[in-house]
C-alpha positions, 0 to 999 in steps of 0.5 A: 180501212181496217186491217188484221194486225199482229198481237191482241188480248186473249183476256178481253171479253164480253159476256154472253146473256145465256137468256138470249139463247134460252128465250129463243131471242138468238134463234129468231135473229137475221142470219146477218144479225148473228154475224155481226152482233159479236163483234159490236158487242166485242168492242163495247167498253166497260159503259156498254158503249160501242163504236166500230164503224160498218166498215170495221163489222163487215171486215171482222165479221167476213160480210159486206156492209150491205149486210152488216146495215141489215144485221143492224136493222135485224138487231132492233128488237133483240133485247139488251141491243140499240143503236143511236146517231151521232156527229163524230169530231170530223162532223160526220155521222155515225153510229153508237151502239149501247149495249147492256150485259147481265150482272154477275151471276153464276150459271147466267153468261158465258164469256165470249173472247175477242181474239176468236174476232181478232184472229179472224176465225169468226169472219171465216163462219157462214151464216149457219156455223156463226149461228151455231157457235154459240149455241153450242157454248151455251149446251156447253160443259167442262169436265176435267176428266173428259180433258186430254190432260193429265193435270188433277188442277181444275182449270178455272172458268175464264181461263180454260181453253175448251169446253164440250157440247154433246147436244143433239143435233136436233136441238143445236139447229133449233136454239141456232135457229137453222135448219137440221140438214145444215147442221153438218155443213156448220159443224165442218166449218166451225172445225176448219175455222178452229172453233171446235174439234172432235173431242177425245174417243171417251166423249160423244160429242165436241170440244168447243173452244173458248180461244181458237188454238190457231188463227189465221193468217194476217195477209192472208185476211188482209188480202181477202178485205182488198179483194172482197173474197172474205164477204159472205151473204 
């Protein structure tokens, strides 16, 4: 049974296909697809090979594994993402999943960082706000005199803690692929799981965080696993 832990690595990543955004390919995906394919995608190794078991998704991902079989389903034809049968050592089956990124090219991919996985931010999103996220990183910009702080040293790209997004609500639902009355319900909630915060009064818009400011609580999470309390539909 997997269980949060304290400590992870705020430099791990994988980077996040702006394509699959822009082509509409993100907006088409299952609720549950959306859910899920962050956090596969997080423990893919440097061959883009992944192998977190159903149990491992459902509990960082806050879903069921009903639903996280379903998100696995919803994922056969997003490009870049499939999945095989092997036979473990223990001679049980399971599932590897083969993932492929895009090559290094300014402006093509964003990074999205483990430890908003790890430290349980992502499994407290409902379906809309994990639909949401990442649209927002993807209208997303840096602009260092909207930051609160003072320093005149621009903040390098994988290492800054936040981002902005001023997009129109309208087209937040539309790359999200939700519905526009559910825009404000995802807003608060992504704000709650500290994924973004309103942004200073200089800016209309939203501070979208690359590294959550504050997570959550490991026996907080690890009691919502034994209890089922963290699944969501």
């Amino acid at each position: 049974m997997y269980q949060f832990t304290e400590g992870f690595n705020r430099n791990q990543h994988f980077w996040f296909d702006k394509k699959l955004i822009e082509n509409m390919n993100w907006a088409m995906l299952p609720k549950s697809s959306k859910a899920i394919y962050p956090v596969i995608a997080s423990y893919c190794n440097k061959h883009g090979k992944s192998f977190p078991g159903e149990h491992t998704i459902a509990a960082l991902s806050g879903r069921t594994e009903k639903v996280v079989r379903q998100g696995i389903d919803g994922l056969t034809e997003f490009p870049g993402f499939k999945f095989e049968y092997y036979t473990t050592k223990r001679g049980r089956r399971a599932k590897r999943y083969l993932l492929s990124f895009p090559q290094k090219e300014k402006g093509r991919s964003f990074p999205f960082h483990k430890n908003i996985i790890e430290g349980g931010n992502w499994s407290q999103l409902k379906p809309t706000a994990a639909a949401l996220y990442p649209v927002m990183r993807y209208f997303g910009y840096y602009d260092q005199d909207e930051t609160d702080d003072d320093s005149d040293v621009f903040v390098s790209f994988p290492n800054r803690e936040c981002d902005f997004c001023c997009a129109e609500s309208s087209i937040l639902a539309k790359y999200a692929g939700i519905a526009r009355s559910s825009i404000t319900k995802a807003l608060n909630n992504l704000v709650e799981s500290s994924l973004i915060a309103e942004s200073n009064p200089r800016v209309n818009g939203w501070k979208v965080f690359l590294h959550p400011p504050s997570y959550f609580k490991r026996d907080y999470l690890n009691e919502n696993i034994m209890s089922g309390r963290c699944a969501q539909a």
